[in-house]
Structure formats: C-alpha cells, structure tokens
N, CA, C, O and CB atoms as a CASP TS submission, in Angstrom:
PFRMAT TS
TARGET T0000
AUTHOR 0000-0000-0000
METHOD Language model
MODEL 1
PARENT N/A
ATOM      1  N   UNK     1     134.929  85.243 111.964  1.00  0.00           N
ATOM      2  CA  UNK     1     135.509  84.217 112.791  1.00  0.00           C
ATOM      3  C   UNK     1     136.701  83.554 112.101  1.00  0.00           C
ATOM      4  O   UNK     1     137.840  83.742 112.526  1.00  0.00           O
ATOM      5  CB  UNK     1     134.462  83.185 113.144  1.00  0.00           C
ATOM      6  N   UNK     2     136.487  82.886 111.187  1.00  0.00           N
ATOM      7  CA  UNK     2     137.390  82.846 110.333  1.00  0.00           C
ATOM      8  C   UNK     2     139.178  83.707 109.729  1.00  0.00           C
ATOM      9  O   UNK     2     140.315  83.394 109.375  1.00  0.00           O
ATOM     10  CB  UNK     2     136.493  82.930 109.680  1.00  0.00           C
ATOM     11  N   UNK     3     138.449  84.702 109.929  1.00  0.00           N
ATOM     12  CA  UNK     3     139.401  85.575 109.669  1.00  0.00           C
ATOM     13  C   UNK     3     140.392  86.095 111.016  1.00  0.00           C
ATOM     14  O   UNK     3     141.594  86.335 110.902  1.00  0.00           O
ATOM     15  CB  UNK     3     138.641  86.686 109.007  1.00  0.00           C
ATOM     16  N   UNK     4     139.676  86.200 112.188  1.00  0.00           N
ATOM     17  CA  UNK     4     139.859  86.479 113.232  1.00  0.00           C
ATOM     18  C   UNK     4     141.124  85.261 113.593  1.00  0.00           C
ATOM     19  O   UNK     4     142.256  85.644 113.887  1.00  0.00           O
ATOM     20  CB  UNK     4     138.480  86.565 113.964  1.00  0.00           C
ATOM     21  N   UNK     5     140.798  83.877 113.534  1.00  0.00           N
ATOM     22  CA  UNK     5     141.805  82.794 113.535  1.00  0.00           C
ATOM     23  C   UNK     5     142.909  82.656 112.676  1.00  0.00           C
ATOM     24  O   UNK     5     144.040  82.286 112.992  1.00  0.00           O
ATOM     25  CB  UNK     5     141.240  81.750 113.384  1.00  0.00           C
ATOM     26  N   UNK     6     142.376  83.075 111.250  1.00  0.00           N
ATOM     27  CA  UNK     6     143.835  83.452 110.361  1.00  0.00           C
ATOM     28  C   UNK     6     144.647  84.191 110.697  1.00  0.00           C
ATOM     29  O   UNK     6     145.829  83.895 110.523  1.00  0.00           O
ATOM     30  CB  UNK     6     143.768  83.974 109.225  1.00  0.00           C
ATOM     31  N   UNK     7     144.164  85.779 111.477  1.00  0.00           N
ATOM     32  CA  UNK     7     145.380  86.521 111.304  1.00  0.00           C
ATOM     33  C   UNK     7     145.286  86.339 112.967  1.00  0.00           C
ATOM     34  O   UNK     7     145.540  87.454 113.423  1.00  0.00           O
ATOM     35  CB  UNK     7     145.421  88.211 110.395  1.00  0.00           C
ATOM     36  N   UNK     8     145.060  85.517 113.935  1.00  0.00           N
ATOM     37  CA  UNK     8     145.590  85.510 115.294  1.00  0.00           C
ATOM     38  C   UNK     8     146.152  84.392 115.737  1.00  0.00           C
ATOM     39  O   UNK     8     146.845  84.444 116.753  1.00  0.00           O
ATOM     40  CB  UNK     8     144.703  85.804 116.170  1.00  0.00           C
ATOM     41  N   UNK     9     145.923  82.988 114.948  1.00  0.00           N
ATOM     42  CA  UNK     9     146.799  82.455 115.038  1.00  0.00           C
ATOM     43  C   UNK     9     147.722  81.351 113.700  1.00  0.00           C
ATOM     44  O   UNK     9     148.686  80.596 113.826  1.00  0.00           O
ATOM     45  CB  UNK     9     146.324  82.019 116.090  1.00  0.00           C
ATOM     46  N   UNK    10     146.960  81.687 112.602  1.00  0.00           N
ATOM     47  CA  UNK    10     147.646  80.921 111.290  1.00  0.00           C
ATOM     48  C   UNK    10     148.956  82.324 110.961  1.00  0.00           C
ATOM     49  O   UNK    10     150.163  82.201 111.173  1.00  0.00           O
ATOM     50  CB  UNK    10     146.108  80.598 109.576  1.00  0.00           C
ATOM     51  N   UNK    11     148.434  83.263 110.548  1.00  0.00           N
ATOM     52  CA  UNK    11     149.839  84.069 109.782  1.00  0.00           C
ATOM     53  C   UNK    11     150.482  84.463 110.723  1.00  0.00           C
ATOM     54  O   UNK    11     151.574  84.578 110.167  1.00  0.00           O
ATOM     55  CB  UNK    11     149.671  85.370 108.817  1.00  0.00           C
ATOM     56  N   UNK    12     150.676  84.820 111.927  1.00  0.00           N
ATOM     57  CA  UNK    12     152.034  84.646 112.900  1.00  0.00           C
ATOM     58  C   UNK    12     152.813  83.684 112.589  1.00  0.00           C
ATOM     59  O   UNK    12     154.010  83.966 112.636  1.00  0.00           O
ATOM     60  CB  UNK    12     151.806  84.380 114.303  1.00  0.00           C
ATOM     61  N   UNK    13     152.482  82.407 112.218  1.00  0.00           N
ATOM     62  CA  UNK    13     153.463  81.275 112.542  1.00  0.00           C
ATOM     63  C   UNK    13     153.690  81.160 110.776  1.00  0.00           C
ATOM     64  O   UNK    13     154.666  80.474 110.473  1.00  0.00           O
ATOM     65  CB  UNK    13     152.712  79.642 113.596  1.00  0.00           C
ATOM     66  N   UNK    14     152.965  81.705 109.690  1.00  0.00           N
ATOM     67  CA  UNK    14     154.031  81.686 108.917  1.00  0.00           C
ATOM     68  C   UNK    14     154.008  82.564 108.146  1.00  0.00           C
ATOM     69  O   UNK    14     154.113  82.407 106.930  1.00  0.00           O
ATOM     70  CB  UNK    14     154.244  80.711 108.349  1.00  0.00           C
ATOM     71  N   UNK    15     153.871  83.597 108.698  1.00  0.00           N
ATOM     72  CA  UNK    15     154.205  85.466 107.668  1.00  0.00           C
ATOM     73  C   UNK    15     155.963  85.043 107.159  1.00  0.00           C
ATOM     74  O   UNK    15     156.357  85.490 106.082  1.00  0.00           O
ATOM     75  CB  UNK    15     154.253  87.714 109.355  1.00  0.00           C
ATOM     76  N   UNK    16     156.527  84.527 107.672  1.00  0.00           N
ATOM     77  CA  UNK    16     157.816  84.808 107.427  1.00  0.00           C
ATOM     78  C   UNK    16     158.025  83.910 105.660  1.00  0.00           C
ATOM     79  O   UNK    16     159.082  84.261 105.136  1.00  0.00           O
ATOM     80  CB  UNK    16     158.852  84.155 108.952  1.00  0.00           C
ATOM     81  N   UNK    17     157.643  83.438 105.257  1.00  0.00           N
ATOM     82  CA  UNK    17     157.125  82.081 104.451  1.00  0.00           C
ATOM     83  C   UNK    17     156.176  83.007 103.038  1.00  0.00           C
ATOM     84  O   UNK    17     156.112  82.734 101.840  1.00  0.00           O
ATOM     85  CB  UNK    17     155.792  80.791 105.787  1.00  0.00           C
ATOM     86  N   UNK    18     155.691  83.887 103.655  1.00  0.00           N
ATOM     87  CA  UNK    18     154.280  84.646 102.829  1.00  0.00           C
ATOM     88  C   UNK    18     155.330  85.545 101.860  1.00  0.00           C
ATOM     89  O   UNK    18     156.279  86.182 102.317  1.00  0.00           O
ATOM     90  CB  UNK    18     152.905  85.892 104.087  1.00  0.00           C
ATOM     91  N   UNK    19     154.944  85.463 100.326  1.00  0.00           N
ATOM     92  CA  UNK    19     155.906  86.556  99.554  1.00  0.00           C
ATOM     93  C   UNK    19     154.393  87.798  98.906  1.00  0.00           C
ATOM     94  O   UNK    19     154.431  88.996  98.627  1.00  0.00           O
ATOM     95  CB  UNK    19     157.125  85.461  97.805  1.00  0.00           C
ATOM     96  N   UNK    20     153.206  86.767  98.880  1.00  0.00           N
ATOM     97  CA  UNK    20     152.211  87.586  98.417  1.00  0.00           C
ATOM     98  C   UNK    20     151.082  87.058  98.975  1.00  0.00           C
ATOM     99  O   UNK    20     151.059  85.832  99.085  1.00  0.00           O
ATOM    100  CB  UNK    20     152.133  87.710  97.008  1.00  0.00           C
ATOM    101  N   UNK    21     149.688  87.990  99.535  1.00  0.00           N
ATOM    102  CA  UNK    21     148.864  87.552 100.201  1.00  0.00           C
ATOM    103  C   UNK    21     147.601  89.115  99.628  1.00  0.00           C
ATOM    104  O   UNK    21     147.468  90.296  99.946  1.00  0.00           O
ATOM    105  CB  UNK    21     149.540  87.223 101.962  1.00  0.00           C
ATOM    106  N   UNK    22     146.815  87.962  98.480  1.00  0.00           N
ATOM    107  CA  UNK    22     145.872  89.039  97.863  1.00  0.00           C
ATOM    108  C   UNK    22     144.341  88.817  98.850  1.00  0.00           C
ATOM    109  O   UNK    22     143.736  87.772  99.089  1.00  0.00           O
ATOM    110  CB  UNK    22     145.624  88.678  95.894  1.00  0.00           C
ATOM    111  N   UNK    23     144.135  89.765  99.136  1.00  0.00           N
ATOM    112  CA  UNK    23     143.240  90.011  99.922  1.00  0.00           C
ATOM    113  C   UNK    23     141.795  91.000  99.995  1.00  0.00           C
ATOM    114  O   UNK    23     142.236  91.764  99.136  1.00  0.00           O
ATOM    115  CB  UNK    23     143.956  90.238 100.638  1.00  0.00           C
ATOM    116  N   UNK    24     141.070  91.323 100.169  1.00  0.00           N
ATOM    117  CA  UNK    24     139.645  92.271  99.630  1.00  0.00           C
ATOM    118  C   UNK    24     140.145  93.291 100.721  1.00  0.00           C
ATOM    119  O   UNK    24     140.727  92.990 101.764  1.00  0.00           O
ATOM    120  CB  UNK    24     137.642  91.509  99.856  1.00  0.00           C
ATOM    121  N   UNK    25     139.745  94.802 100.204  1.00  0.00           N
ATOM    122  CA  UNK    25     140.252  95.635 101.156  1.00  0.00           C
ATOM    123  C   UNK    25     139.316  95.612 102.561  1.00  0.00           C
ATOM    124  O   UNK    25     139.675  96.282 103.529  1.00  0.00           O
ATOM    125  CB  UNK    25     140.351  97.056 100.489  1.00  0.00           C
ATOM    126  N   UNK    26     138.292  94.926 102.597  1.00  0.00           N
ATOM    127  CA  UNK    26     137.892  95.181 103.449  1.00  0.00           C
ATOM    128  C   UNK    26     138.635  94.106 104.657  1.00  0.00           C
ATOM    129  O   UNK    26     138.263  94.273 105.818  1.00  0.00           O
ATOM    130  CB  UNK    26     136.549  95.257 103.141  1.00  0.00           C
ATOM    131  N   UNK    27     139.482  93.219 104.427  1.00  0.00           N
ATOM    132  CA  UNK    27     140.051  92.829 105.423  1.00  0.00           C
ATOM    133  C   UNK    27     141.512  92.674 105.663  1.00  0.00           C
ATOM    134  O   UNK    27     142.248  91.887 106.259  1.00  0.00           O
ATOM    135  CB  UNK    27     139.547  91.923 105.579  1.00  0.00           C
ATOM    136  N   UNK    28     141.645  93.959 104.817  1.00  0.00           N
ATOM    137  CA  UNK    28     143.831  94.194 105.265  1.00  0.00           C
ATOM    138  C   UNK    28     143.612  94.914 106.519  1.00  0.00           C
ATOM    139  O   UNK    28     144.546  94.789 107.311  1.00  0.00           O
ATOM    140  CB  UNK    28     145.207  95.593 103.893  1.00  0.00           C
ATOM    141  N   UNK    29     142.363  95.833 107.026  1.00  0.00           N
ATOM    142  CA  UNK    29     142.782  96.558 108.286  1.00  0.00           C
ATOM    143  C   UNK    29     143.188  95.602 109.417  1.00  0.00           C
ATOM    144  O   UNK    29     143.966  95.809 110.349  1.00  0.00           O
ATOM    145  CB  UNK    29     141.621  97.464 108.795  1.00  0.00           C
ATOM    146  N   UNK    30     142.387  94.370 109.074  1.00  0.00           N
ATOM    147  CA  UNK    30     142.366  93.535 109.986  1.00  0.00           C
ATOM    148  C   UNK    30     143.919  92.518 109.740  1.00  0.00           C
ATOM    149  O   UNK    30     144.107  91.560 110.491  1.00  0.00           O
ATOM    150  CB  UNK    30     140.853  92.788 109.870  1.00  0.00           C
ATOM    151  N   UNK    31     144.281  92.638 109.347  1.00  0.00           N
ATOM    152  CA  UNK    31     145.263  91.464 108.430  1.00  0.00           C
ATOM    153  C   UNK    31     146.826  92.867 109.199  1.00  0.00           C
ATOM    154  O   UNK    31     147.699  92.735 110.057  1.00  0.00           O
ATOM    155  CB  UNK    31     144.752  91.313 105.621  1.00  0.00           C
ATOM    156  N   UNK    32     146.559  93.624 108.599  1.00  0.00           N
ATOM    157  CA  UNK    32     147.889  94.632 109.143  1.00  0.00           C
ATOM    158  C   UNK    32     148.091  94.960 110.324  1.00  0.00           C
ATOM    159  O   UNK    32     149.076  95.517 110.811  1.00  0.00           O
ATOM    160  CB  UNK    32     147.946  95.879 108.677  1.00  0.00           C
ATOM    161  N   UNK    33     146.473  94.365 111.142  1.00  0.00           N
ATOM    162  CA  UNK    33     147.204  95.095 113.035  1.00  0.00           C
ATOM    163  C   UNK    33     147.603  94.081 113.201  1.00  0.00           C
ATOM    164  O   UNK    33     148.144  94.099 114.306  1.00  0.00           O
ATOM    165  CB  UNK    33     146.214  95.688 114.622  1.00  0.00           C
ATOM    166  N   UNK    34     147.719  92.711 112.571  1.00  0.00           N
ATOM    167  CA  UNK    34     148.453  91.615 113.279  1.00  0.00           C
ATOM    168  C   UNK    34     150.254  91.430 113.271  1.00  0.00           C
ATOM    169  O   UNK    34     150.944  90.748 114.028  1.00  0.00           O
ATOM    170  CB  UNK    34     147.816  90.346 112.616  1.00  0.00           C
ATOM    171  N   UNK    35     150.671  92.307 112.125  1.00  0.00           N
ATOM    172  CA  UNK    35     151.910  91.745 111.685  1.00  0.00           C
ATOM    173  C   UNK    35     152.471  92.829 112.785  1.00  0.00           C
ATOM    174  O   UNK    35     151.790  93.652 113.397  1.00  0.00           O
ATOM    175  CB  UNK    35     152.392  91.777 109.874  1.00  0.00           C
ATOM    176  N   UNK    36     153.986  92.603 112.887  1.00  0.00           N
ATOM    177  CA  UNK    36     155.028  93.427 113.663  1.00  0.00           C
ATOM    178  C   UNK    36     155.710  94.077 112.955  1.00  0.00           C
ATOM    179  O   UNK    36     156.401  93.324 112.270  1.00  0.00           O
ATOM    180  CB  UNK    36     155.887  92.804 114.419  1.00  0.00           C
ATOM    181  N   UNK    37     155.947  95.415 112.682  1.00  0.00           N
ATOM    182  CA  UNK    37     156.413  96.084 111.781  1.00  0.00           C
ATOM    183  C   UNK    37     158.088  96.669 112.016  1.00  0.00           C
ATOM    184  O   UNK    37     158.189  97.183 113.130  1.00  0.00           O
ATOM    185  CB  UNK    37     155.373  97.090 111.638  1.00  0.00           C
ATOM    186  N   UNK    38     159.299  96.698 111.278  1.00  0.00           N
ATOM    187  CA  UNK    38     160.381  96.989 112.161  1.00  0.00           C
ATOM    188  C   UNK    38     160.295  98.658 111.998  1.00  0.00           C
ATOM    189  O   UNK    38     161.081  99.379 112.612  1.00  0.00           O
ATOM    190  CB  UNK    38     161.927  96.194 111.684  1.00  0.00           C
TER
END
C-alpha cells in the first residue's frame, strides 16, 4: 500500500528532483512501470 502511493502518486511529482533512489529489488519492478521513459 505504501508503495503503491509512492510510486502513483509521490514520485511523479518529483522524479524530476530524484538523482538517486536505492531501493530492494524486489520493488524496482514496481518503481520502473511508473516512470516515462524517452
């Protein structure tokens, strides 16, 4: 739940801001479908 609110609505509004974001692998799958990739 937690996590679900971080990456749906906290790091949208400030990925741009983020230079490093250490994380357990078990939740980059979740953390990487959020960002927009160019």
């Amino acid at each position: 739940m937690i996590l679900d609110r971080f990456c749906l609505q906290i790091l949208p509004e400030i990925h741009h801001n983020i230079k490093w974001l250490d994380l357990e692998s078990s939740s980059m799958k979740h953390v990487l479908r959020t960002a927009h990739y160019p």
